[in-house]
N, C-alpha and C positions, 0 to 999 in steps of 0.2 A: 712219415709216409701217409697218413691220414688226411693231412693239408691238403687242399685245395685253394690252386694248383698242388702239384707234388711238385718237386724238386728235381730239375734236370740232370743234376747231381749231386754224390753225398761222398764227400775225399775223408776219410777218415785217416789221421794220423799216429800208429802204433807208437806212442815215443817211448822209446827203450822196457815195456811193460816187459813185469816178471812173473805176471800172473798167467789166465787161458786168453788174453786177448787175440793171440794172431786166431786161436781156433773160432773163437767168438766171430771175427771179422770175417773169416773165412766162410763161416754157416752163412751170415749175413749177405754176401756176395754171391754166395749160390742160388739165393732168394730173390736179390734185387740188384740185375745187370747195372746200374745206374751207379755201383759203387767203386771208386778209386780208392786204393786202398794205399798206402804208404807205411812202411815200414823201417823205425830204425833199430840199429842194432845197441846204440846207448843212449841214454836220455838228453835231450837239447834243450828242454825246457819249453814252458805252455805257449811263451811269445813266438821263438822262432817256429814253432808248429803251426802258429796262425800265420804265420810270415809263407811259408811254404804251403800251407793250404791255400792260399790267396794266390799265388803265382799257378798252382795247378789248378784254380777253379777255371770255367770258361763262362760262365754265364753271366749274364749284362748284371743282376744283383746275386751280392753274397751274403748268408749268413753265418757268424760262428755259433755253432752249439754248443753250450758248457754241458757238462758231464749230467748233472742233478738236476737242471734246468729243462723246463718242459714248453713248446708251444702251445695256446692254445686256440679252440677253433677262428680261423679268418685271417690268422697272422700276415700269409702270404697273399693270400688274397688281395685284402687292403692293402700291403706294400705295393703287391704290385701295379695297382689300378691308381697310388697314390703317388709311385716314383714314375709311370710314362704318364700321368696328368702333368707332371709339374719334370719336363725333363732339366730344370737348373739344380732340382734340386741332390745333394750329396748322397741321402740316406734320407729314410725314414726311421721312427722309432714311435711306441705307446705306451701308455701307462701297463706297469707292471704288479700284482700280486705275491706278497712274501709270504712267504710260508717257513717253519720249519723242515726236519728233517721226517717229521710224524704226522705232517699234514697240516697244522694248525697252523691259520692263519695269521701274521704277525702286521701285516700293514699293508700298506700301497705305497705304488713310489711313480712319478717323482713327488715328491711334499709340496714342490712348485711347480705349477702346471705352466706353461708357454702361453697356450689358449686353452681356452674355454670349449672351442671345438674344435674338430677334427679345419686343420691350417696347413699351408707352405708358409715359411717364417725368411723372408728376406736375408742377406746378410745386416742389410740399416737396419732393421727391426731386431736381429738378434743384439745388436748395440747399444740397440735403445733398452733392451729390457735384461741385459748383462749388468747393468750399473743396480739394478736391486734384485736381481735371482737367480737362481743357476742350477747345475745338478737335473735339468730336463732329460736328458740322454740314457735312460737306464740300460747297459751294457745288453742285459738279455735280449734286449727288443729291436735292437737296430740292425737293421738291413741296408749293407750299405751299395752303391753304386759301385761296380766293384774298379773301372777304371780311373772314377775319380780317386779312388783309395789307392790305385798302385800308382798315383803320380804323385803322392803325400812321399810314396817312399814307403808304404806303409805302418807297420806295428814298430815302437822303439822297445826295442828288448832291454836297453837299461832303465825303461820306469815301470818295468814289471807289472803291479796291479794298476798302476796309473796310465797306462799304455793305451787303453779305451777311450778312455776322460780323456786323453789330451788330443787326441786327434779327431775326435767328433765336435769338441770345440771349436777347434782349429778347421775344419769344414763345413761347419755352422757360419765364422764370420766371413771365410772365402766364398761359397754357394747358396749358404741355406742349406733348409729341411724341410723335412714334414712330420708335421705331430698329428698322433691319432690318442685322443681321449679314454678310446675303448682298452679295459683288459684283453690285452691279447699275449703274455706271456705270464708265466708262475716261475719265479726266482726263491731259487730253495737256499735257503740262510744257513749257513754252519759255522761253528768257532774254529771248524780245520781247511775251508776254503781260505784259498788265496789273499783275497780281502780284506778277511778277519785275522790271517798270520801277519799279514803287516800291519794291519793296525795297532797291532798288540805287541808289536817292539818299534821300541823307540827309534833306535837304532834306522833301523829300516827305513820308519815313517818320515824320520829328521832327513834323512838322507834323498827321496824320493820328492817330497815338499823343495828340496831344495834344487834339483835336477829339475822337476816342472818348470819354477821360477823363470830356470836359466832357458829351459826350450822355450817358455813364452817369448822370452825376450827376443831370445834367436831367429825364431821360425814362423812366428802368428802377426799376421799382419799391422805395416807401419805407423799406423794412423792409430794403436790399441794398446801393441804390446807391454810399453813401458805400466799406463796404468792398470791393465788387468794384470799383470804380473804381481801385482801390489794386495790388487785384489783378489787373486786367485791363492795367492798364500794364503791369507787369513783364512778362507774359507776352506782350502784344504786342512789345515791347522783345527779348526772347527769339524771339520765332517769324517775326522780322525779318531777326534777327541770323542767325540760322540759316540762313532764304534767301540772306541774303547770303552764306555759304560754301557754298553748295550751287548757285547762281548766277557765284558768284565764280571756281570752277572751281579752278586752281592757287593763283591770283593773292587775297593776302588783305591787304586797304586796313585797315592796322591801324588808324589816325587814324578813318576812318569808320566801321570797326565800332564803335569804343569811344567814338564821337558818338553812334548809334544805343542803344546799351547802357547810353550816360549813365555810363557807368564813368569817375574819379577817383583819382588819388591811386594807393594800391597796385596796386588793382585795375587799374588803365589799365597800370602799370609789366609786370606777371604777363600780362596782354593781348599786349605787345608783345614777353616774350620769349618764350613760349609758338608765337608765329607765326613763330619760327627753326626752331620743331623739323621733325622728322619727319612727315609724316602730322598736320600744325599743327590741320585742321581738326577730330578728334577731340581734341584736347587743348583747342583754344580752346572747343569745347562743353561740355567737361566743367566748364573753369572758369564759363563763362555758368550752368550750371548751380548750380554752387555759390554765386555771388553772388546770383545773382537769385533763387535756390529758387521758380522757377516753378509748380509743379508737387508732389505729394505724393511722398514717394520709391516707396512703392507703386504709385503709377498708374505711373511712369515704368518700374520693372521688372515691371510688367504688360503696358507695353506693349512692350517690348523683349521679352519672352517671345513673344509676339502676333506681331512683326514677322518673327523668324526664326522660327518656326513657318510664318507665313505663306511666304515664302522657299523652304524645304523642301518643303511640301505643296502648297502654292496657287499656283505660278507656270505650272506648265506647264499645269493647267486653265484660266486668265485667259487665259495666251495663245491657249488653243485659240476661248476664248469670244470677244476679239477679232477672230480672224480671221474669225471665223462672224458676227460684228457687220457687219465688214467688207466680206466675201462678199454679205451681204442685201444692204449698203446699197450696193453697188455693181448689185447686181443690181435692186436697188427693183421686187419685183413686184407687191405688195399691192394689191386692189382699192381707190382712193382713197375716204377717208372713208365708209365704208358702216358703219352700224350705230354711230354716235359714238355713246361714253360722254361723261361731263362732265370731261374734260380738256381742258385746252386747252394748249395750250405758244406762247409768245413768243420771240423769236429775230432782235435785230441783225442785218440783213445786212451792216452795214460791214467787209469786210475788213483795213482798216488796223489797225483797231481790236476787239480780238476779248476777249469777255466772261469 
């Protein structure tokens, strides 16, 4: 509620919670007219709640709100001055700030930036620069166009954490977007979010990798899909693998990494002694790297340029912009919904289960 704009509305979805949330939502509503509140009586799960927030939102842009996840100052502002400059475009989205659960900052994302500056990105352009980098999209930050999104069909509820990724893609090469450079959200990291539960079973991961595959094929434009399908595995395959040693913490499941990686033969052999060394998990990437060549070598020391740059210059302004996130929102003093713009934001309230 601190945004500027504020948010014309805010549909918060009960799914099946067994904690105080109906009372929680309830205070909330008696605070701020501007809330639609939805209620169910058993759990549907995090996708179709975004599915049915998106049908009850009304405003020209939506946003989903994850649970842990914070905006911070200008978010709506830029989106909105950004999606009526450029009315082809799908969505907006900016670079994001990771954090733990205790504050501490852990990176910036995305590790490949689109542009340099604040851009509308064609769909030829997203074309052009899909064949060496990807991963621009970071879920917290995108504001989408909300009718371009219900004529996708919206959210697939069976690729679960992949349900984001796949359709801001796929809206990227039909419309465009717009990228903004600026931090403007704080993406809080956990080993018990969504993300990180499927990264960390194979199972899952193998199964979700392989359902993308088949939706590229299906659904993403004719002139693309056959080769980014190609490409889009390995790199999913890659950006899996990766959470898993980043989730994994010490401990690295050589067997399931190199299931996830679909690595064979040598490759599986250099896997497994790789994970004796030192400091395994930069060594195991570097080889993911090398087999899978996800990525152009350029985009990748761009973005390692990017990242400790970032590090050096930008951490201690993030932090400061967190706590001042944190500070409002703690403080929440904003006159409720007066003067809405055409945002609207949607937002799970199930705690178990957190978007």
């Amino acid at each position: 509620m601190a945004q500027r704009p504020m948010p014309a509305e805010i549909v918060i979805i009960n799914d099946g919670s067994t904690d105080d949330s109906r009372s929680v939502i309830a205070a909330l509503r008696a605070r701020f007219p501007c809330i639609l509140a939805i209620d169910h009586a058993v759990n549907r799960g995090v996708v179709a709640a975004m599915n049915e927030g998106l049908r009850a939102a009304t405003g020209e842009f939506v946003y989903f709100a994850a649970a842990d996840d914070f905006c911070l100052p200008d978010l709506f502002a830029r989106a909105e001055t950004a999606l009526r400059g450029h009315r082809e475009a799908a969505f907006f989205c900016s670079r994001v700030v990771l954090a733990d659960p205790e504050g501490t900052i852990l990176g910036f994302r995305p590790f490949m930036q689109p542009s340099r500056k604040a851009a509308f990105l064609t769909p030829r352009r997203v074309r052009k620069k899909l064949a060496h980098s990807d991963q621009w999209c970071v879920g917290p930050s995108v504001i989408y166009r909300r009718t371009r999104l219900l004529e996708t069909g919206g959210f697939d509820d069976a690729m679960g954490a992949f349900t984001d990724g796949l359709i801001v893609r796929r809206l990227a090469l039909e419309s465009g977007f717009f990228f903004d450079p600026q931090l403007l959200v704080c993406w809080e990291i956990s080993p018990t979010g969504l993300s990180a539960r499927t990264a960390l079973s194979v199972e899952e991961t193998t199964r979700l990798i392989a359902k993308a595959v088949v939706a590229v094929r299906s659904s993403f434009p004719a002139d693309i899909r056959i080769a980014y399908a190609e490409q889009l595995s390995r790199r999913l395959r890659f950006n899996m693998a990766r959470l898993w040693l980043v989730f994994g913490k010490s401990k690295v499941d050589v067997a399931g990494l190199a299931e996830v990686l679909q690595f064979k033969g040598y490759s599986r052999k250099i896997l497994q002694l790789l994970a004796r060394f030192p400091y395994a998990s930069y060594a195991l990437l570097t080889w993911m790297t090398l087999v899978l060549r996800p990525y152009g070598i350029g985009a990748i020391v761009a973005g390692c340029y990017r990242a400790i740059k970032s590090r050096l210059f930008e951490k201690s302004e993030a932090e400061h912009a967190i706590a001042q996130a944190r500070t409002v929102a703690a403080n929440n003093t904003p006159d409720p919904c007066r003067c809405p713009p055409e945002i609207g934001g949607t937002s799970p309230a199930n705690r178990s289960s957190h978007v």
